[in-house]
C-alpha atoms as one frame of an Amber mdcrd trajectory, in Angstrom:
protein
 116.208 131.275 144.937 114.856 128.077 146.751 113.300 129.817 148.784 111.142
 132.168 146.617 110.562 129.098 144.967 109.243 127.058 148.060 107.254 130.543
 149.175 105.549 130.351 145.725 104.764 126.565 146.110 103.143 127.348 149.394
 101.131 130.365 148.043 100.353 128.218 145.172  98.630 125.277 147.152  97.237
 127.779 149.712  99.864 126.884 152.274 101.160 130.019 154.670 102.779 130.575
 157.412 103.415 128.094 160.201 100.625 126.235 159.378 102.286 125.420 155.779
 101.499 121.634 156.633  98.150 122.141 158.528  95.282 121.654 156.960  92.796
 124.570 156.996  89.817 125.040 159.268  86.886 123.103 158.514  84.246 126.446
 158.372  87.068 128.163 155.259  86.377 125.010 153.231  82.800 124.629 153.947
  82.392 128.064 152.459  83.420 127.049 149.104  80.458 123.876 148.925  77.541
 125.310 150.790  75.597 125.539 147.745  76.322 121.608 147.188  72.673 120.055
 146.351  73.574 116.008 145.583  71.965 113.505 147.664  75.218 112.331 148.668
  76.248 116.214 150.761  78.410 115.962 153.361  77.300 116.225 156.599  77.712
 119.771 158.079  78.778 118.519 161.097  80.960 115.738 160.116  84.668 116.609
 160.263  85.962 116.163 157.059  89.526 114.771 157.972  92.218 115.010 155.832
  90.548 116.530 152.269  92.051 119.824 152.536  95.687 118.620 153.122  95.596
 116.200 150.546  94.297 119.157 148.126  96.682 121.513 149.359  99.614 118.873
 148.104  97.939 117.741 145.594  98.393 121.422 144.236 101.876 121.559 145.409
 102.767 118.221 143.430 101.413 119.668 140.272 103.054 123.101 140.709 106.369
 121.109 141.486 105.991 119.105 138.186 105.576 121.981 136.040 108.521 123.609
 137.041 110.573 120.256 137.008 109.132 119.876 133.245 110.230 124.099 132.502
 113.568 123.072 134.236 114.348 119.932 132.206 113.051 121.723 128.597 114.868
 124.330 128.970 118.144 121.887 129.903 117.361 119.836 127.156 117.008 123.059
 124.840 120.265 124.365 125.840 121.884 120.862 125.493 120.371 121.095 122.024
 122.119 124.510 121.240 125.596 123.507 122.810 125.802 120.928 120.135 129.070
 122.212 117.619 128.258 122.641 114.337 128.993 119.957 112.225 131.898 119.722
 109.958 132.411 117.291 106.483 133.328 114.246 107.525 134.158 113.738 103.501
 137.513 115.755 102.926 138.141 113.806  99.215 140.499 110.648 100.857 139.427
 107.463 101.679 138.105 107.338 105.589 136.872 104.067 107.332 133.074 103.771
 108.399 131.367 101.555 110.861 128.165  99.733 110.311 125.692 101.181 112.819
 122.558  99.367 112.204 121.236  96.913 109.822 117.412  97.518 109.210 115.462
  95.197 106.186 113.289  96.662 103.824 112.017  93.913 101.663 113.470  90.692
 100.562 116.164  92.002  98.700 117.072  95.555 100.005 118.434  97.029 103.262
 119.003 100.389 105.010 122.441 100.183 106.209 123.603 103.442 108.613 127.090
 103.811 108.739 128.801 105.410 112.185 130.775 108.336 110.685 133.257 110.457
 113.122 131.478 112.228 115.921 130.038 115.957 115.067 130.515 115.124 111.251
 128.423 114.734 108.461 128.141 114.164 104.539 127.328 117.777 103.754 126.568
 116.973 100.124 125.479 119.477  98.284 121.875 117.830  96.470 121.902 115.859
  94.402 125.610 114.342  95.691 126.279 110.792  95.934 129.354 108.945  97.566
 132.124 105.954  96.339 131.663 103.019  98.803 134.296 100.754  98.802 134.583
  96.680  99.947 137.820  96.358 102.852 140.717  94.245 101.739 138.437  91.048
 102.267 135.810  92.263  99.861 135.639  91.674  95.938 138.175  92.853  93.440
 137.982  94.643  90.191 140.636  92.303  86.700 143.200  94.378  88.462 143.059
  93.286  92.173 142.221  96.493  93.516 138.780  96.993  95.673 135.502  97.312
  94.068 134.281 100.527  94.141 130.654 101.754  93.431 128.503 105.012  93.980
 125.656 104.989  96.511 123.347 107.861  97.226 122.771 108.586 100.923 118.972
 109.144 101.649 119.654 110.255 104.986 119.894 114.360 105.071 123.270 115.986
 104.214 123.802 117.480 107.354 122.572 114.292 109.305 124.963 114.187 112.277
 127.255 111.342 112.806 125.932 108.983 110.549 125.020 108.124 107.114 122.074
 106.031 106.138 121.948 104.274 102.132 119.056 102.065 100.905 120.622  99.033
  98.611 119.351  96.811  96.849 121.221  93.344  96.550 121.333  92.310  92.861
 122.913  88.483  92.525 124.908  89.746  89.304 126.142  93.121  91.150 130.004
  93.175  92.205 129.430  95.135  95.693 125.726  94.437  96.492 125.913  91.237
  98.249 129.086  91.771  99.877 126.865  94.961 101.561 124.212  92.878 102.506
 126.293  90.476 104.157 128.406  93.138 106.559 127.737  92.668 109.973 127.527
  95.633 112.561 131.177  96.714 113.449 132.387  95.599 109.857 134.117  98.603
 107.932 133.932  99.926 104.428 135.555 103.111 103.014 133.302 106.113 102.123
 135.056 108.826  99.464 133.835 111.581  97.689 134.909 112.540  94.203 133.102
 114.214  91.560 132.082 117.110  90.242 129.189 118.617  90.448 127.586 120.338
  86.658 126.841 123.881  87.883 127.934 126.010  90.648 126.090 126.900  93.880
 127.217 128.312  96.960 127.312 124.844  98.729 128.198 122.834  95.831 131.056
 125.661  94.988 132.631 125.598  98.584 132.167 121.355  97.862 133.538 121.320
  95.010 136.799 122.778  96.310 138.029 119.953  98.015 137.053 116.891  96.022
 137.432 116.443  92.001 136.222 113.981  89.693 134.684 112.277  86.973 130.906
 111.387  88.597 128.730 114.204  87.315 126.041 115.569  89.421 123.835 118.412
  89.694 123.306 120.681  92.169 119.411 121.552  93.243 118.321 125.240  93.594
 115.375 126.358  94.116 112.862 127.869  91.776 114.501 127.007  88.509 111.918
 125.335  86.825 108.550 125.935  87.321 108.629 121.550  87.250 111.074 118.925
  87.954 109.728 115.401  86.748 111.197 112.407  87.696 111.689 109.664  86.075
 113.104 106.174  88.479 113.226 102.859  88.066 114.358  99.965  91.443 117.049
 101.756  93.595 117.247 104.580  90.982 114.719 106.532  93.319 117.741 107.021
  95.685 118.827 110.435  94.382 114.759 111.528  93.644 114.255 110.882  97.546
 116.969 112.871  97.668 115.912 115.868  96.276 112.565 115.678  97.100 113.039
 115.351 100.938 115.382 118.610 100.639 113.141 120.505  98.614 109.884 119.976
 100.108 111.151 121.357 103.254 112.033 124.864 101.802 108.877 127.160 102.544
 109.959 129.790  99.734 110.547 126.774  96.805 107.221 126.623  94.646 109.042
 123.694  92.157 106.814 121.200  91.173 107.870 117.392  91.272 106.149 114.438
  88.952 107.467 111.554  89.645 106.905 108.090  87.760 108.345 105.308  89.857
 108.865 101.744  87.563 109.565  98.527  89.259 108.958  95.092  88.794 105.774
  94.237  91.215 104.519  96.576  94.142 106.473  94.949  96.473 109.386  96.141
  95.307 108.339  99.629  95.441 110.951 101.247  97.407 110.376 104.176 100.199
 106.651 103.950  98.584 105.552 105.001 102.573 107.537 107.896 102.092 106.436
 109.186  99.045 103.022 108.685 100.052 103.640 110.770 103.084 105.102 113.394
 101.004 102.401 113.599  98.453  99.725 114.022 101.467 101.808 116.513 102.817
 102.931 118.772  99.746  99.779 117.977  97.281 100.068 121.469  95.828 103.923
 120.185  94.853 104.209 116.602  94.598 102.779 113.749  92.824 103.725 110.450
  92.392 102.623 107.665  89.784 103.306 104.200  90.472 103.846 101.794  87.506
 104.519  97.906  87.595 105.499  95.474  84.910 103.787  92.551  87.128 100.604
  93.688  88.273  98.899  91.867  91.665  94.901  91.668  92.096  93.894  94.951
  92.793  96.174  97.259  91.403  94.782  99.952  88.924  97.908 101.733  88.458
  99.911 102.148  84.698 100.958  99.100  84.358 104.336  97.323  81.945 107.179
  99.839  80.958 107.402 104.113  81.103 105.598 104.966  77.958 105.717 108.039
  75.267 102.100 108.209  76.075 102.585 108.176  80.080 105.405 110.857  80.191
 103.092 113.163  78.007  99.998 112.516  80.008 102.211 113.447  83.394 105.403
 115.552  82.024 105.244 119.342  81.060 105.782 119.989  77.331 109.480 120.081
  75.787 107.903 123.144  74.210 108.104 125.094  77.539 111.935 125.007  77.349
 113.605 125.886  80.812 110.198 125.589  82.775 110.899 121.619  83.061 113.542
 119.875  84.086 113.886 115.940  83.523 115.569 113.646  85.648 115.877 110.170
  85.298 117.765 107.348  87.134 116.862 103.193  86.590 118.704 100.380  85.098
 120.965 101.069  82.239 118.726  99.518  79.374 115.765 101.866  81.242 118.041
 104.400  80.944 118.836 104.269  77.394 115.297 103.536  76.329 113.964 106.768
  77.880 116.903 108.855  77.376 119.603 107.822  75.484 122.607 105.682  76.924
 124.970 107.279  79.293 128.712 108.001  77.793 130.396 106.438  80.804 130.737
 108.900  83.698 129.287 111.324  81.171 125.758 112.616  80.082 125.799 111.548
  76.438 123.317 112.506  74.264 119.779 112.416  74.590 117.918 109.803  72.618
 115.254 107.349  73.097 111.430 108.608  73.969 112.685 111.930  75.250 114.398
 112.605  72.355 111.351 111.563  70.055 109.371 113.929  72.453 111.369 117.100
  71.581 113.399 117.235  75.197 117.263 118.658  74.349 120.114 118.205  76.591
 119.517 121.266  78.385 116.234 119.539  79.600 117.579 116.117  80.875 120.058
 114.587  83.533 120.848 111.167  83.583 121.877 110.260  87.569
């Protein structure tokens, strides 16, 4: 094999025979410029040295590289496909993760990637969120035990090895800012346990091996001809979510409004993302921005998500399974759009929605 290879390195650079490292006559490579007209023309009597030997490896070199560059691909490739498949690294019990990498978003929220073990991942079904719980140091609930909280991952299910959450530290919260101050190597626990509201073949097989009160739904494509979105702060968590699985299905044609509310623009959260999204999908996805603190410049909606707003940008309660409406923000958001969650569960639908003609059928409440 080396040495069909080396044959075709030498035919390649013009290189045969014994003379593989001499360079050719001068006449054979004054043939190929006789017709050379530039003021600066060798002369034809001049010997021209070295030229055709440095040509000749010149070639060589860049036949050698190519194959080098086939070689390594198709290493790399192979590497690629020796990987295992992953399996869930979430099997309904309480396993220890790892900080991996603290990276800061803004002032008051972080992406924290957690280390989980190797050729695992999450596997959620979409939307799926996880329990995150403080270590034996952390804060404790009236009864002493560990506070526990749900998080949505925004890195994709099947991510390998890791999982990657996007939190935002609130001064009042009970597990916020003992997240934001972990250092790399510090542990939490990561648990799944909820059920998910309808069945789908992932979410089915999922739904097997963890049970429990934390209600979410399970995305499928096509079954509403639009999907609006409704967020407020960190709520945009599970909406990234969805949307970053859903845009990347060829065959889906669901639409996806999303109004985003926070505070100022600065605290607009994966806005980079959605923008990217938006130029990439604009025949699916559209975002509207709206701030209760406007800065110079801004001529987006501006104070809180209006009756007037969702009609402008939502389809019609009117079209009945067409739309879907999800909506995730602060609790008093929450209620004021929607109707107040009943603990763990949906409760009824109430608030602007509910003055708009949406039904139960037509909302979820993250």
């Amino acid at each position: 094999m080396a040495s069909v290879l080396r044959s075709q390195l030498a035919r390649s650079a013009g290189i045969t025979g014994r003379g593989a490292l001499r360079a050719p006559s001068v006449p054979a490579f004054r043939c190929g410029v006789t017709r050379r007209t530039l003021a600066t023309q060798s002369n034809p009597g001049k010997p021209l040295g070295n030229a055709p030997l440095y040509l000749s490896l010149a070639g060589l070199a860049g036949l050698s590289y190519y194959v080098y560059m086939e070689y390594n691909g198709a290493n790399t490739a192979a590497a690629k496909k020796a990987l295992p498949p992953v399996t869930s690294a979430l099997t309904g019990d309480w396993i220890e993760t790892p900080l991996k990498t603290i990276e800061p978003y803004n002032d008051n929220t972080t992406k924290l990637t957690f280390s989980l073990p190797e050729n695992t991942a999450t596997l959620l079904p979409v939307a799926g969120c996880v329990l995150l719980q403080a270590d034996e140091s952390g804060p404790k609930d009236p009864k002493g035990q560990p506070i526990t909280r749900p998080y949505t991952p925004i890195s994709p299910s099947d991510k390998r090895d890791e999982v990657t959450f996007l939190i935002k530290k609130y001064d009042t919260g009970k597990l916020t800012p003992f997240l934001h101050n972990l250092k790399v190597g510090d542990k939490v626990k990561i648990k799944v346990n909820y059920m998910v509201t309808r069945s789908t073949p992932v979410a089915q097989s999922f739904s097997q091996l963890v049970q429990g009160p934390l209600q979410k739904i399970a995305y499928q494509s096509n079954e509403h001809d639009q999907i609006a979105m409704i967020a407020g702060g960190s709520g945009i968590t599970p909406m990234y979510q969805v949307l970053d699985h859903a845009l990347k299905i060829p065959e889906d044609k669901t639409k996806f409004k999303l109004i985003f509310a926070n505070v100022t623009p600065a605290d607009i959260l994966l806005r980079q993302e959605l923008d990217q999204f938006k130029k990439s999908h604009p025949d699916r996805f559209d975002v509207v921005y709206v701030v209760d603190k406007p800065v110079e410049g801004w001529t987006g909606p501006t104070g809180y998500v209006s009756a007037a707003l969702i009609k402008q940008h939502v389809a019609s309660a009117s079209t009945g399974n067409k739309v879907k409406v999800y909506i995730c923000g602060p609790p008093g958001q929450v209620a004021s759009i929607a109707g107040k969650k009943d603990g763990y569960n949906q409760g009824q639908v109430a608030g602007i929605l509910k003055e708009l003609g949406y039904t139960e059928d037509q909302v979820f409440k993250f």
